[in-house]
N, C-alpha and C positions, 0 to 999 in steps of 0.2 A: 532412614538411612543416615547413619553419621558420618560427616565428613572433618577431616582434622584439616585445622590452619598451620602452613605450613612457613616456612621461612619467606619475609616477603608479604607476609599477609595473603601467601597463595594457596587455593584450592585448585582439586580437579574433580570435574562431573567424571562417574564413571559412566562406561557404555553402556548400561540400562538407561540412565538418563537422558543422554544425548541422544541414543534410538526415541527413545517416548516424545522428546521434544522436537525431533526431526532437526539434530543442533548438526555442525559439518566444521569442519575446521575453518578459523577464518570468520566465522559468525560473528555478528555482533550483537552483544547482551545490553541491555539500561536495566539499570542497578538500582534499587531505593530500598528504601524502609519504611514500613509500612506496620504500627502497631505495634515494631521491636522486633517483626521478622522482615530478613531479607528477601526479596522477591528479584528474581530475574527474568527480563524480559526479552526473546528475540525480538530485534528488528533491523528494518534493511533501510541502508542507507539511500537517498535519494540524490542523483547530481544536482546540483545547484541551478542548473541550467535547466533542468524540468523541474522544479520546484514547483512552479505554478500550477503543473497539470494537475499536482495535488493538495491544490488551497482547497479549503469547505467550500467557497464562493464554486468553482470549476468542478470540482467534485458534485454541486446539485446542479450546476447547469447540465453537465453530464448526464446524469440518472434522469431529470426532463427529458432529453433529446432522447435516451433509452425510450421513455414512456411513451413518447411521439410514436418510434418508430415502429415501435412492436402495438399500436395501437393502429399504424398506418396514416396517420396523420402527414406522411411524404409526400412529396411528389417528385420521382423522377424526372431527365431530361432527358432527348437522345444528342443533344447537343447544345454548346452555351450557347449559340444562336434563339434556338427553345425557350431557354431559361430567361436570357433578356426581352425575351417579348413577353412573357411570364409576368414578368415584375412592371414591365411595362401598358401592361393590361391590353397588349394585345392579341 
């Protein structure tokens, strides 16, 4: 598909593309070049304030604590009463 650069150095996806991409008004692209073609990438922004939940570090403690749980390696309480005597080895 050809697209023309327009005044502005601006293009537009037309609606076959933005259906195929699942793109919505408002989206945000990262831009590069890659080889001499341009590549556009959705991605979503994340607030600052959770930033951490998606460090690599947090992201594999994460996926461990999945493997725990679906392995059952849990242990519920029925109360923190339970749980401190738990740790307490009592």
């Amino acid at each position: 598909m050809l697209l023309k650069l327009r005044r502005n150095a601006q293009i537009t996806l037309p609606a076959g593309i933005r259906k195929a991409a699942r793109l919505e008004d408002g989206d945000v692209l990262d831009c590069e070049v890659r080889d001499g073609l341009i590549v556009l990438t959705p991605k979503r922004l994340v607030d600052k304030r959770d930033a951490w939940f998606w460090s690599p570090e947090w992201q594999k403690a994460e996926a461990g604590a999945q493997k725990d749980i679906e392995s059952g390696k849990v242990i519920e309480f029925e109360s923190v009463d339970d749980l401190l005597a738990h740790l307490k080895g009592e």
